[in-house]
N, C-alpha and C positions, 0 to 999 in steps of 0.2 A: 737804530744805531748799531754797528758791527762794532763786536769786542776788539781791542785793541791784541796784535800779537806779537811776542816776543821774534827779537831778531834772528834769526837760521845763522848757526855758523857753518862752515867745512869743518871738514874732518881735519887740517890744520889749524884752525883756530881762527883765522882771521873769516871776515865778513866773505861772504858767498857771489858770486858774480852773478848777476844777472841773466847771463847767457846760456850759464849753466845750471842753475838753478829748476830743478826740474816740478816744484811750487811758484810758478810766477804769482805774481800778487795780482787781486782780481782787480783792482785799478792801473796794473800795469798791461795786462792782457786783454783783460774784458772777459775771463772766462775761469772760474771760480773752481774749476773740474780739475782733481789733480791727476787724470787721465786725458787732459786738453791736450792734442801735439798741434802745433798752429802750422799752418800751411807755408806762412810766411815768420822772418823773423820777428819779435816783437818792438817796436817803438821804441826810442829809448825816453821815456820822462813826456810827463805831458805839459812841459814848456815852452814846448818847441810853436813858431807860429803853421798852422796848420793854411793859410794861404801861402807863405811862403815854398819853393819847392822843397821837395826832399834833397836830404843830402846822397851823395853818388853811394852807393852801395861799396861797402867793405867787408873782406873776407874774413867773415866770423871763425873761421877753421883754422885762421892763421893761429890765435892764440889758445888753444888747445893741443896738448903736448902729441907726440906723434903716435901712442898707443893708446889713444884716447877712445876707437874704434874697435880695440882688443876685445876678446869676444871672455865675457865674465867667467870665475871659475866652477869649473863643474862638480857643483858636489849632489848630495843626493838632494838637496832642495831645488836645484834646477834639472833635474835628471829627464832627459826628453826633453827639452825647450829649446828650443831656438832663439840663439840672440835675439835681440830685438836691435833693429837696424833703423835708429832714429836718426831726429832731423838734427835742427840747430839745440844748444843746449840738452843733448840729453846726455846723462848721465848714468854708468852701467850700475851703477852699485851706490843708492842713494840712502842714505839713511832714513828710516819709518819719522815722518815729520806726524804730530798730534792735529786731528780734524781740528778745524775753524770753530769756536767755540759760537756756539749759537744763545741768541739771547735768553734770558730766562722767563717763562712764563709761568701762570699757575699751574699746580699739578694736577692732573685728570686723570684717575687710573678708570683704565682701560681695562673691562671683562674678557677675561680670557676665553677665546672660541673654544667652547668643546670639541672635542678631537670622535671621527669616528672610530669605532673598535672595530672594522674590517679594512674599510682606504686607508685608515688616518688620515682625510681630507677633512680641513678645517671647516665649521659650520657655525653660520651665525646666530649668536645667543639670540633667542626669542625674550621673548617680556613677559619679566617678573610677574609673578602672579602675587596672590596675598598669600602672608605666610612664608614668604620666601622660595615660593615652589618655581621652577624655572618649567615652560614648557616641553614639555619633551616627545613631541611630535614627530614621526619618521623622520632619516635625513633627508628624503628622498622628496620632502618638502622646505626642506631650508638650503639646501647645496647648489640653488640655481645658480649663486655669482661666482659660488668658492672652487679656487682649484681643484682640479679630480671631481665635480658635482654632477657630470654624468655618471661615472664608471658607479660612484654612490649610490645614485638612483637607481641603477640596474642593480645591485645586490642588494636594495632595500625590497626593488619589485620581487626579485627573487627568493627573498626573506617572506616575503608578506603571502607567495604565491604557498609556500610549505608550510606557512599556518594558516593558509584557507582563507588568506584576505582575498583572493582571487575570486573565491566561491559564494561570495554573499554575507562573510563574518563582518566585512568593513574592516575601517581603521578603530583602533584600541589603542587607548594608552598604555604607554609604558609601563610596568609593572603592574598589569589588568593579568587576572590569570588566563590564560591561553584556553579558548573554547575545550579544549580534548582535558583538561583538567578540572573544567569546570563544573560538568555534567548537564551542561544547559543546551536545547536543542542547536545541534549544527555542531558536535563534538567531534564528531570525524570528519571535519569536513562539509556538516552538511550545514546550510543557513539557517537560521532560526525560521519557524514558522511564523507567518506574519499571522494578523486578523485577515478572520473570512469576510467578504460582502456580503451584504442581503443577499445578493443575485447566486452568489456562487452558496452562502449555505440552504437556499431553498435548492439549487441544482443537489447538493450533497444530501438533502434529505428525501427527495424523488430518485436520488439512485437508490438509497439505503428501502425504499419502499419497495418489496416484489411486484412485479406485473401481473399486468391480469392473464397472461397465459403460463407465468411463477402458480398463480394459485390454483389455474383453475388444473394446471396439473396435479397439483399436490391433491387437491383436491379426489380429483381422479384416481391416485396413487391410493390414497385414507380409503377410499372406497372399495378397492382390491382387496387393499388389506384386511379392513370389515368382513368382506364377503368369503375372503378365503377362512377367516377364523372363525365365522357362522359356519362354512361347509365343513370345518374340521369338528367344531360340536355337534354337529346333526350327524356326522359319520360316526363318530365316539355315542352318540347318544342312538344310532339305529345297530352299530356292530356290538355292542357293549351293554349298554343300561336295558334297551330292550327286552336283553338276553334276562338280565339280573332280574327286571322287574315281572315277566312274564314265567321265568320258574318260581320265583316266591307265590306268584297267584299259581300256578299249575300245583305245588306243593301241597299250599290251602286247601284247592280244589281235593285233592287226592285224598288228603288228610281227614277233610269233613266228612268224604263220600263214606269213607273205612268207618267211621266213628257211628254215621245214621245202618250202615249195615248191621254194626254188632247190634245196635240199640232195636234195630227191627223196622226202621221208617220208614226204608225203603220197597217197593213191593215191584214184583214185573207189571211191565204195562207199557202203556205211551209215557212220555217223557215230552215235559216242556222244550222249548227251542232253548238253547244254553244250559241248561241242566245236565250236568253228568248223571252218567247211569254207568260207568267200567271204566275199567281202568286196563292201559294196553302195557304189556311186558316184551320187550324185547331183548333177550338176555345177551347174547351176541355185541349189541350195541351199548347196554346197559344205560337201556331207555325204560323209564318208566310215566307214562303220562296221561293223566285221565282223559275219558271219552265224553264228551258231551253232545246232546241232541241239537242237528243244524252244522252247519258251514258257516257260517256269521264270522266276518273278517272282525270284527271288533269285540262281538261279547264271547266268542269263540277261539279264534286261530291266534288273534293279536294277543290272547292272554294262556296263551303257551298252551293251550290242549289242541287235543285231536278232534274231527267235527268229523259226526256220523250224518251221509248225505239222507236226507230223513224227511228234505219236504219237497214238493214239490213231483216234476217229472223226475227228477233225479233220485228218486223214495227209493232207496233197497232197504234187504231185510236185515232183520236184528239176529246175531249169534243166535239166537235159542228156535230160530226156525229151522224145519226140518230141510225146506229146502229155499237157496237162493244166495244171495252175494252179499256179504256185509262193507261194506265200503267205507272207506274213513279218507280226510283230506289232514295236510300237517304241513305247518312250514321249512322248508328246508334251510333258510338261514332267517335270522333276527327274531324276536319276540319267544326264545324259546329252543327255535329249529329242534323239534324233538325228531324229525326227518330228514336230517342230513345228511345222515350217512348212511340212509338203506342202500344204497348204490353197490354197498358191500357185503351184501346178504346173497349167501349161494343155496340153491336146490337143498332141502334137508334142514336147514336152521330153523327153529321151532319159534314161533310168534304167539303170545298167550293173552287172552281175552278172559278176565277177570270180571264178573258180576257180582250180584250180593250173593248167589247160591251154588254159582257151576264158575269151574275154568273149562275154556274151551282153548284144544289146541292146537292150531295151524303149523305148515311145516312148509316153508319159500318154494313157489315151484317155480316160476319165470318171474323174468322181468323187462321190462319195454323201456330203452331207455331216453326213447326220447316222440312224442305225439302234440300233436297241436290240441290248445285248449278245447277246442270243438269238439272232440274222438271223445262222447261218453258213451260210446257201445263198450266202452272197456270197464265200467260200470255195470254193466247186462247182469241179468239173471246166470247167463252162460256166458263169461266176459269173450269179446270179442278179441285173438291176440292173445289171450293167455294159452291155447294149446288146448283146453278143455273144449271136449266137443260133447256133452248131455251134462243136465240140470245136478244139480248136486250142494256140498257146502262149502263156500268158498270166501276169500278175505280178499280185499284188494285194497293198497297203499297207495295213495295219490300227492306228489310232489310238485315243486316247479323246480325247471332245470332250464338255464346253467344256473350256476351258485349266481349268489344276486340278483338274478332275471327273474320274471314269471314269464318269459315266451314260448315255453311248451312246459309238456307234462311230464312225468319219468312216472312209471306204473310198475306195483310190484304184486302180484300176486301169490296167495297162497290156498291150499289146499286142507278142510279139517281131518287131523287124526285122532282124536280125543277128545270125548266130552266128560268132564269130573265132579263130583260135587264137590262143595265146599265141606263135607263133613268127611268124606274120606282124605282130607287134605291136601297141600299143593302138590302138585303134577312133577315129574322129575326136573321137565323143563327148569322149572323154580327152585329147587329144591339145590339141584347140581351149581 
C-alpha cells in the first residue's frame, strides 16, 4: 500500500497543472523517478478508452507564458551550469517537493562497516566472535566486493611485506606484538625455525661429526706436536741437566779423590778402569776435573771426568814415567764438557797434573785442529803431528769437533816443564 500524498500547490497558490508539474504522479506517468523526462507528453487521466483513437495532438506550448524558456538566474548556486533545456512541463525553478513516504517496516540497525585507516574504503564486518570480539583480519581479506578493495589489498600486501609477512612470519592478528618486538625467532625478518625431520636431524648430526681425514689429521697434527715437545726435552735434558748432573758427580769425584789423599789410601800403582787417580788444572780455562783410569763413555766421560787411554793398544803412559805420552780424552759439549774450550789454549799456557804426591807441569805447544777418529798415531809415544821429533814427556788432549758432532778429533798437545812434590807446594801455575 503506497502512503497517501498531500496535494503540490504553485508558487501562487492554486493547484499545479499537470503539464507543469515537474513530479508527475507515478500513476499518471508510470515512472515514480523525479528525474523521469518522458520522451513523449503524458496522457491525460486514465479514463480515457484506450481502443478508442487518440485525441489529435495539441500544442502544450501554447499555454505557457512566453519567458517560460528564460534561462534561470545566475547566482553562485548555479555558477557554471548550463540551463537545462527541457521538454514538455519542465519547470526552471521548482520548489524542493519532500520524497515519497515509504511504508514503514521493523527496524533493523545495520553494523556500521569499519572504515580503513589508509583507503578509507569501506569493509565488511566479519562475525562476531564471543565476547564481543569482532574479527579483525587484514582488509586485504575482506575488501573483495567493497569500493577501493584493490587499491586496499595492495597497501595491506605492502603493510604485511615491511613486517616480514612476505618472509615466512604469516598472517598475525591484530594487536599480536610485531615479530622485531617480540624477541621470538624471525625478529628481523627472519621465520621462525620450524622442527627438524628425522632425516634432516641425522644429516645435522653426520655434519656436526669430523671425518675420518678431520681426525686422522689432527691426529697427525697431536703427533708433531708430541714429538716436537719430546725433542725440545731431550735437547734441554742433553745441553742442560747433562751438564748439571755430570759436574756434581765430576765434583764428588774430585772431592773423595783429595780426602783418600790426605788420609793416605791412595798409593802409585795401576788404577782400576773408572777409578780416578789426578786430578787435571787447567787455569787458563778454569777447568778443574779429575782423571780416571779407561775411556769408558758411561762410567767415565758421561760422568764429567777425563779418561786416561789405559787399556788396550791405546795404553800410554802415566805422568810419573820418565819417558812417554800421557793422553787423556774429554767431552767437548754435554755431560760436563770440561774440553770445550781448549781450542783457545796458545803455545806457553801451563796445564797441571795433580797426583797424591807430585804436580807435574805441561806448557801448550801445538794443536791439530781437526783428524779423523782413526789418526791415533797422535796418541804415539812420540805423537805423530805434534812437531816433536825424539821420545821425551809429553801430554796430549783428545776432543770431538765441531761442537755437537763427534766426526773428527781436535788434539792438543803439550810439553812437561816441571815436576813438584806435593810437600814443596803448589806450582806457580796454581798458585797465580
Amino acid at each position: 500500500m503506497t502512503a497517501l500524498r498531500p496535494e503540490r500547490e504553485s508558487a501562487a497558490g492554486g493547484p499545479v497543472d499537470p503539464l507543469t508539474d515537474p513530479l508527475p504522479d507515478v500513476l499518471a506517468g508510470g515512472h515514480s523517478s523525479p528525474w523521469f523526462r518522458a520522451e513523449q507528453p503524458p496522457q491525460q487521466g486514465l479514463g480515457h478508452d484506450l481502443a478508442a483513437p487518440p485525441p489529435p495532438p495539441s500544442d502544450p506550448y501554447a499555454q505557457l507564458p512566453a519567458d517560460a524558456y528564460a534561462a534561470p538566474p545566475r547566482d553562485d548556486a548555479y555558477a557554471g551550469h548550463v540551463p537545462y533545456d527541457g521538454g514538455p512541463g519542465w519547470n526552471p525553478s521548482p520548489e524542493p517537493q519532500p520524497a515519497p513516504e515509504a511504508a514503514e517496516e521493523p527496524y533493523s540497525p545495520v553494523p556500521e562497516a569499519p572504515r580503513d585507516d589508509e583507503t578509507m574504503a569501506l569493509r565488511a564486518a566479519g562475525p562476531a566472535h564471543r565476547g564481543g570480539e569482532r574479527d579483525e583480519t587484514p582488509p586485504a581479506a575482506t575488501t573483495s566486493g567493497a569500493e577501493g578493495g584493490r587499491a586496499a589489498r595492495r597497501k595491506a600486501a605492502r603493510r604485511n611485506a615491511r613486517q616480514g609477512g612476505r618472509r615466512g612470519t604469516g598472517r598475525r592478528r591484530a594487536g599480536a606484538p610485531a615479530p622485531e618486538a617480540s624477541g621470538t625467532p624471525g625478529g628481523d625478518g627472519e621465520p621462525p625455525e620450524r622442527p627438524r625431520t628425522r632425516v634432516e636431524a641425522r644429516r645435522a648430526e653426520r655434519a656436526r661429526k669430523p671425518s675420518a681425514a678431520t681426525i686422522a689429521s689432527r691426529a697427525v697434527g697431536e703427533l708433531f706436536i708430541t714429538i716436537g715437545v719430546l725433542m725440545l726435552l731431550f735437547v734441554t735434558y742433553q745441553l742442560w741437566w747433562t751438564n748439571v748432573r755430570a759436574q756434581q758427580q765430576a765434583d764428588g769425584a774430585a772431592h773423595n779423590l783429595q780426602q783418600d789423599w790426605e788420609q793416605g789410601k791412595r798409593k802409585p800403582g795401576a788404577f782400576q778402569a773408572g777409578q780416578g787417580f789426578a786430578i787435571l788444572h787447567i787455569p787458563k780455562l778454569d777447568v778443574v776435573v779429575p782423571v780416571a783410569s779407561g775411556i769408558d763413555k758411561q762410567r767415565v766421560l758421561d760422568r764429567g771426568m777425563a779418561g786416561h787411554y789405559a787399556e788396550g793398544a791405546l795404553k800410554t803412559a802415566l805422568p810419573s814415567a820418565k819417558e812417554g805420552n800421557f793422553a787423556v780424552a774429554g767431552h767437548r759439549n754435554t755431560h760436563g764438557e770440561p774440553f770445550r774450550y781448549i781450542n783457545r789454549l796458545t803455545p806457553g799456557d801451563p796445564i797441571v797434573v795433580e797426583t797424591q804426591d807430585t804436580y807435574y807441569v805441561y806448557e801448550m805447544a801445538s794443536i791439530l785442529p781437526q783428524t779423523p777418529p782413526s789418526n791415533t798415531a797422535v796418541i804415539d809415544p812420540v805423537p805423530a803431528g805434534s812437531g816433536f821429533t825424539e821420545p821425551g814427556r809429553y801430554l796430549t788432549l783428545t776432543t770431538c769437533t765441531p761442537e755437537f758432532t763427534s766426526t773428527y778429533r781436535m788434539i792438543v798437545w803439550g810439553k812437561m816443564v816441571e815436576e813438584r812434590p806435593r810437600s814443596k807446594g803448589k806450582p806457580d801455575a796454581l798458585v797465580d
